[in-house]
N, C-alpha and C positions, 0 to 999 in steps of 0.2 A: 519558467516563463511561458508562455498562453500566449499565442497571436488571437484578437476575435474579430469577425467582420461583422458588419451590420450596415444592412443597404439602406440610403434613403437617395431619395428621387429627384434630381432638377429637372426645369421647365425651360424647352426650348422656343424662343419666339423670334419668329423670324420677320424682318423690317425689312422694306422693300420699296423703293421708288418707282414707280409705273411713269411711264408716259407711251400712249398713243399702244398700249399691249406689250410694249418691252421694258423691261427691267432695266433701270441705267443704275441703279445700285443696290447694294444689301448689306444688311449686316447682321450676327444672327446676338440675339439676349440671351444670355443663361441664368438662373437663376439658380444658384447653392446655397445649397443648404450645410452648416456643421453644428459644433456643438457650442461654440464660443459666442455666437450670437441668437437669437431667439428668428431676426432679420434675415432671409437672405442677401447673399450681395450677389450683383450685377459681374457678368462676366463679358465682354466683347468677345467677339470671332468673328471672322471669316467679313472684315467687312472691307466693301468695293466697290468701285466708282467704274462703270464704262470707260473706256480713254476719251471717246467722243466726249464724253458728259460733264469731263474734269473739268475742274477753274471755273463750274457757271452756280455753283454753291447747293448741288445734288448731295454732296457726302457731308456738306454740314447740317441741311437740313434731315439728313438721315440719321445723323448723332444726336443732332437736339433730341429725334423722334425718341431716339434708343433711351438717351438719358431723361425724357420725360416719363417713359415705358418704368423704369427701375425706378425712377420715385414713384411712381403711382404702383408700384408693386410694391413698396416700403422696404429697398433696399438699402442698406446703410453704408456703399461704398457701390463705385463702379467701377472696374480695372478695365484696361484696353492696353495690348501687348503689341509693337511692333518690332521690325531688326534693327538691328543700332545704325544699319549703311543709310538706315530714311528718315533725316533729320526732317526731310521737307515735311513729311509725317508726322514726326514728334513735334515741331512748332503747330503743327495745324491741329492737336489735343490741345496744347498747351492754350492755343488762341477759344476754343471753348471749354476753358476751367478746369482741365486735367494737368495736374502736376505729375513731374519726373521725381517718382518718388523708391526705386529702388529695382532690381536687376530681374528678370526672368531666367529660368536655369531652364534646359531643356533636352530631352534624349528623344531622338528618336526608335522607335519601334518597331517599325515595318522598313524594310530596305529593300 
């Protein structure tokens, strides 16, 4: 048996809410690539609302931004991971068109 690697490259894009020079949110796109689709898909990270900026609809116009982003990249899926303790979280994908569709498994690496 043969292990092979072979590198290919995703595209980091980073989304960002300004007002007045400061940042009240972010979220970053990834764009992967494998071998099962021709498409990239859409990867969510690191995405965040200032505490100040919650409740006044900063993070959902940040997710429209993201999931307009990954269509117009011609992505054929967008995932977005959160912990399972933030339901308030998971209703608020749910409320712009993301289904609960199966588990994240997860190790960390660095300790």
């Amino acid at each position: 048996m043969e292990i092979k690697k072979i590198e290919k490259s995703t595209l980091g894009i980073k989304i960002s809410v300004v007002e007045n020079g400061v940042e009240l949110g972010r979220a970053w796109l990834y764009l992967v690539y494998n071998d099962l689709h021709v498409e990239p898909y859409g990867l969510l990270e690191d995405v965040f609302v200032n505490e100040s900026a919650r409740g006044n609809g900063v993070g959902s116009e940040l997710l429209k931004e993201a999931i307009n982003e990954a269509k117009e990249r011609g992505c054929y899926k967008l995932i977005g991971t959160s912990r399972k303790s933030r339901e308030n979280v998971h209703d608020w994908y749910k409320k712009l068109g993301f289904e609960d569709y199966g588990l994240e498994f997860r190790m960390d690496l660095l300790k």
